[in-house]
C-alpha positions in Angstrom: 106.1 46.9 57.5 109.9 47.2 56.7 113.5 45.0 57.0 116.0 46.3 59.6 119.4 45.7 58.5 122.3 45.7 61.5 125.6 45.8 60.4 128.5 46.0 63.0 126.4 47.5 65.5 128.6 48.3 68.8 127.8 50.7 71.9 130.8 51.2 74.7 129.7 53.1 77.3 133.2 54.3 78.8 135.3 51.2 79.4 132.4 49.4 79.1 131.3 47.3 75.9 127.8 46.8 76.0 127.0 46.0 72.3 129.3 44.0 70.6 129.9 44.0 66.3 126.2 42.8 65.7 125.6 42.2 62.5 121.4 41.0 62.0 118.5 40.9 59.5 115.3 41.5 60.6 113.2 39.9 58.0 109.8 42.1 57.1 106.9 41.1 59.2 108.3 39.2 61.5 108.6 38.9 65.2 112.0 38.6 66.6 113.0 37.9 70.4 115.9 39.3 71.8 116.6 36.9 74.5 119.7 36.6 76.8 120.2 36.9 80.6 120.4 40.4 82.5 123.1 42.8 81.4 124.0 40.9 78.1 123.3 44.0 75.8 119.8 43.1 74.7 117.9 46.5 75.4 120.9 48.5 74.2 120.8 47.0 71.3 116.7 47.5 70.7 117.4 51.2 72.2 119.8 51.7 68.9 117.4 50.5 67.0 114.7 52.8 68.3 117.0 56.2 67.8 117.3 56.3 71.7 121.1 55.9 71.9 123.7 56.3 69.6 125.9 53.3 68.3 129.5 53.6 68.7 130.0 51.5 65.5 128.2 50.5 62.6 124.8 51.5 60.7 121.3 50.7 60.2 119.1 50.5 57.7 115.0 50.3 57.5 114.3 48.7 53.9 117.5 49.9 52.7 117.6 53.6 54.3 120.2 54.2 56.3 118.8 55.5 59.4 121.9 55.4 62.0 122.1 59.7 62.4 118.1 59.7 62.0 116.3 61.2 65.4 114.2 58.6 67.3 111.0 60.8 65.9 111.7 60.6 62.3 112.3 56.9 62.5 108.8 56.2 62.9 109.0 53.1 65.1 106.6 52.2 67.7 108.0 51.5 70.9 106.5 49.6 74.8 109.0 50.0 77.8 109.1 48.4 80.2 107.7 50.6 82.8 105.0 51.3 79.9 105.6 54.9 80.4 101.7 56.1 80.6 100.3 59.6 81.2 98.4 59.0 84.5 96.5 62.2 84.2 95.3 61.5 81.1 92.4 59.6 79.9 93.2 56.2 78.3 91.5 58.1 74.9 93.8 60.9 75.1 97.3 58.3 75.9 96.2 56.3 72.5 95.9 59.5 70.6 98.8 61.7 72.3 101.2 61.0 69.4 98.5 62.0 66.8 97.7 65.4 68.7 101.6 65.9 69.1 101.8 65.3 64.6 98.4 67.6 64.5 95.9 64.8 63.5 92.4 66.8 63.4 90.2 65.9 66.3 87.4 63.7 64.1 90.9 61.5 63.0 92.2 61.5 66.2 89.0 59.6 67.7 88.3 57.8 64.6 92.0 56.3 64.8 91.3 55.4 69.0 88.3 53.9 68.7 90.1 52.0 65.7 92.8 50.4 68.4 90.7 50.1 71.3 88.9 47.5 69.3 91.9 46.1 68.0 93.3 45.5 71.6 90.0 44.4 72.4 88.8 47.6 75.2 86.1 48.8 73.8 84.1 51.2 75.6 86.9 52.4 77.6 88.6 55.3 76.1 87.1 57.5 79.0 89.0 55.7 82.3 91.8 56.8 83.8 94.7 55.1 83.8 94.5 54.1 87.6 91.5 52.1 86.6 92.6 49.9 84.6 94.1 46.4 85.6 97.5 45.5 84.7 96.5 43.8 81.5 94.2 46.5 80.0 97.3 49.1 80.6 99.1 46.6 78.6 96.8 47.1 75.7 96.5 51.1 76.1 100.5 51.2 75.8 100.4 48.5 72.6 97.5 51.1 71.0 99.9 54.2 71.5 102.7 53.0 70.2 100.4 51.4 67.1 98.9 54.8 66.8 100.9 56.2 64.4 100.8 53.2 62.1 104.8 52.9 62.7 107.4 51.0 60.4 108.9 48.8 63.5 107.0 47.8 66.5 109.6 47.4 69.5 108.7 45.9 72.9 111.1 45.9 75.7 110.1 43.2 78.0 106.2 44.5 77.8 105.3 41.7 80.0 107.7 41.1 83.1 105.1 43.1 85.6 102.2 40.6 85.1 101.1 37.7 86.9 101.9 34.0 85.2 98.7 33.5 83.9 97.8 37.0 82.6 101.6 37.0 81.2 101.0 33.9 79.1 97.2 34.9 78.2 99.1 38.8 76.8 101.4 36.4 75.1 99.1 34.9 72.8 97.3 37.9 72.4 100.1 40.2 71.1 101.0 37.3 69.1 98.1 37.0 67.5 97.8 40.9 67.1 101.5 40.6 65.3 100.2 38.4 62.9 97.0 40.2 62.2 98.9 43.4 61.3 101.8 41.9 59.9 104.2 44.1 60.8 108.1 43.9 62.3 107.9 43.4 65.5 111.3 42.8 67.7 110.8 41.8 71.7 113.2 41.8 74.1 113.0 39.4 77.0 114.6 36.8 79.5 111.8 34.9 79.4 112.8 31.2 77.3 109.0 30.5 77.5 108.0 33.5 75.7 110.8 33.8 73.1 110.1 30.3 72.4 106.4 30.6 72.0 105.8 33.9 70.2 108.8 34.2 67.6 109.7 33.2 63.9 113.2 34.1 65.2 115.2 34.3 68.2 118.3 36.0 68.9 120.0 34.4 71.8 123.0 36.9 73.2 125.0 36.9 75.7 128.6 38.8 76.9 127.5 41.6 74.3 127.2 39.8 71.7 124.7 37.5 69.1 125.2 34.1 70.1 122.8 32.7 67.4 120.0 33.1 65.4 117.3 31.0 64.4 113.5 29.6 64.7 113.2 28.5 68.2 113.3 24.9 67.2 116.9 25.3 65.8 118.1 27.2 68.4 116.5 24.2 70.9 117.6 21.4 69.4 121.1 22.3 67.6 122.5 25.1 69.9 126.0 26.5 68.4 127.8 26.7 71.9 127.6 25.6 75.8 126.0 29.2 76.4 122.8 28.4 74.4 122.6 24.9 74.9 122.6 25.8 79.2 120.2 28.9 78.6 118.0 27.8 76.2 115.6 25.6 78.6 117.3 22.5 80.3 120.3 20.3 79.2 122.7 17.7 80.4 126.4 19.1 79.8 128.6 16.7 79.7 132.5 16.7 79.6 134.0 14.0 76.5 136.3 13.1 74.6 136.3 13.0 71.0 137.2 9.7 69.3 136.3 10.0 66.1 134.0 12.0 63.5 131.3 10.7 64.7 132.0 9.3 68.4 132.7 10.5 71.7 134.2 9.0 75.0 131.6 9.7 78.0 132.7 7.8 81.4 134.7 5.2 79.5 131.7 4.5 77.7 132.3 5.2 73.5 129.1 6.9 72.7 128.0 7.7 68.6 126.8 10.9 67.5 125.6 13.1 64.5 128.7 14.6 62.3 131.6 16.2 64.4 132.6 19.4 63.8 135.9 19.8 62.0 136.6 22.2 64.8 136.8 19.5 67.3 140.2 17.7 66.9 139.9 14.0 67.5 141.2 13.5 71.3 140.3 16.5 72.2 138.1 17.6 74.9 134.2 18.5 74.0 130.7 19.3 75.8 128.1 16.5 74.9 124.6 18.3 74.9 121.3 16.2 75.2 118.0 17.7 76.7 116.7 15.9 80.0 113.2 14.6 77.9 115.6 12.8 74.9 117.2 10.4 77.5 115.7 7.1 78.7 116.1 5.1 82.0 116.2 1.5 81.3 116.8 -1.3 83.5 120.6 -2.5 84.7 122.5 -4.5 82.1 119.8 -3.3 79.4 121.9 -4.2 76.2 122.1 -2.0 73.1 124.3 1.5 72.1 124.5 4.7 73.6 124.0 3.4 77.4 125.8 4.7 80.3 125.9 2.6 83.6 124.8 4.9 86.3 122.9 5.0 89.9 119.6 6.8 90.8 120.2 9.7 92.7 117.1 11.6 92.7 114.1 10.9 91.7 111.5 14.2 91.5 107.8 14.1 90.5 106.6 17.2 89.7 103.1 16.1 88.0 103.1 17.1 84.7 106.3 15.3 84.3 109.5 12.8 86.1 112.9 13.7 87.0 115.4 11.2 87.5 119.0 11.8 88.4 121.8 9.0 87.8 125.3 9.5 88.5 127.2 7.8 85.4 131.3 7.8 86.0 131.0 10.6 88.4 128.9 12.9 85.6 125.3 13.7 86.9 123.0 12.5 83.9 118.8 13.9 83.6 116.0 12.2 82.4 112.6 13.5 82.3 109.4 11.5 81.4 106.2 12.5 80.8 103.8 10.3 84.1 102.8 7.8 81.7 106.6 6.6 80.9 107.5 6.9 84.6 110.7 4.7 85.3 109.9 2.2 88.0 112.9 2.9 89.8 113.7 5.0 93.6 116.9 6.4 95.0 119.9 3.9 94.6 118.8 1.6 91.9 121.3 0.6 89.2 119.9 2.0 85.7 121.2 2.5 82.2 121.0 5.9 80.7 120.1 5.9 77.5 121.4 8.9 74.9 120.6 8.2 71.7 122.7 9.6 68.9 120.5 11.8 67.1 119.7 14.0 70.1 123.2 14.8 71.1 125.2 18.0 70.1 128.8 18.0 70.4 130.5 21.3 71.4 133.6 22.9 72.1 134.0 22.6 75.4 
């Protein structure tokens, strides 16, 4: 178990910035999700962190040791790619225990230590099979054993489970979780999967264009994004252009709105980006009195069984509600409807 410490990380690869001034605590025993869309710097970044490329800037440090000019080998991190990376001519025994041969383990260890992790990723039995045997999920488990085989410092996974099928993905997900929490150690995931950040971490990283967005449990990071990049990749959100008018009040569609404190950032009269998630907002009848209600019409109306989509047009601003099938709104394509967004669930940002 250990704390990573990132300070200024940055990696340019020619002209091109892929890592931006990072600057991160990785608390002991953790696990952390780097999530963020394709190409945003995420697996750079856990790459650095692993001793497989070099940053251009800045330093880490494991539990205080600055490790930045330390090999990948003397790091003693664990690490899953993506492609997993297994020895096909070897026997799933011999992958789990290649990294004790390579440190000169003594065979009795070596065997003791594999049949150690096959029971900890649940395969016992199975150290003889080749890897072509194996279903995607057990190879899962065979490349989480090797890289736990050395009893590393830092367990990294880059996104260990984009090659499996929905169900399988979100059965591995509980699984590694629950392995994480067993062993207690430091574990840092990169992914584009929301679902899976949101689900498995104490702590997500959002980035994006290089750089850290934010940081926080994935309940701060859902309900009080920092920016328009979170709030619009972090699961689903209305986005809506206003205006401030006050400290705590906005203009949407004519319609003066009230809201949690404004930012001092946000001048009053100046233009902002109301966020409110599609399950906070309510569709009431026409003329339905009371504050925070925008006038709109029904422009879509989806029901996708575990839940209700409607979409009203308010002032020329599309506005989403979604209610669980018990809470359906009795209304179809072209009614008149009042949205309702109450105050505590909307975010103001700068636009």
């Amino acid at each position: 178990m250990a704390e990573l410490q990132l300070n200024h990380i940055g990696k340019r690869f020619g002209a091109v910035t892929a890592v931006e001034n990072v600057d991160l605590i990785i608390p002991d025993g953790k696990l952390v999700c780097l999530l963020g869309p394709s190409g945003c710097g995420k697996t750079t970044l856990i790459r650095i962190i692993a001793g497989l490329e070099e940053p251009s800037t800045g330093h880490l440090l494991i539990d205080g040791e600055d490790v930045t000019a330390l090999p990948a080998h003397r790091r003693n991190i664990g690490m899953v790619f993506q492609s997993l990376a297994l020895f096909p001519h070897l026997t799933v025994a011999e992958n789990i225990a290649y990294g004790l041969r390579i440190q000169g383990a003594a065979r009795p260890a070596r065997k003791a230590r594999v049949d150690e992790l096959l029971e900890l990723v649940q395969l016992p039995g199975l150290g003889d099979r080749h890897i072509a045997q194996l279903s995607g999920g057990q190879r899962q488990r065979v490349a989480i054993a090797r890289a736990l085989g050395l009893e590393p410092r830092l367990f990294l996974l880059d996104e260990p489970l984009s090659a499996l099928d929905a169900k399988l993905r979100e059965a591995m997900q509980v699984e590694l979780r629950l392995l994480q929490q067993r062993l207690g150690i430091t574990t840092i995931i990169v992914t584009h999967d929301q679902r899976e950040a949101m689900t498995m971490s104490d702590l997500v990283v959002v980035m994006g264009d290089a750089k850290v967005q934010q940081v926080g449990t994935p309940l701060e990071i859902y309900r009080n994004p920092v920016n328009t990049f979170v709030a619009d990749f972090i699961g689903s959100s209305n986005l809506l252009p206003v205006a401030v008018a006050g400290p705590t009040r906005v203009v949407l569609a004519g319609q003066e709105l009230t809201t949690p404190a404004i930012g001092a950032d946000l001048a009053d009269g100046g233009p902002a980006t109301l966020s409110i998630r599609p399950e906070d907002v309510h569709v009431l009848p026409s003329g339905a009195e009371g504050e925070n209600r925008v006038a709109g019409k029904v422009t879509f109306v989806r029901d996708v069984g575990a839940s209700v989509e409607t979409h009203a047009d308010c002032g020329g601003f599309t506005v989403i509600s979604v209610a669980a099938p018990k809470d359906r709104p009795d209304v179809t394509r072209g009614d008149d409807v009042m949205m309702e967004l109450p105050s505590a669930s909307c975010v103001v940002l700068r636009r």
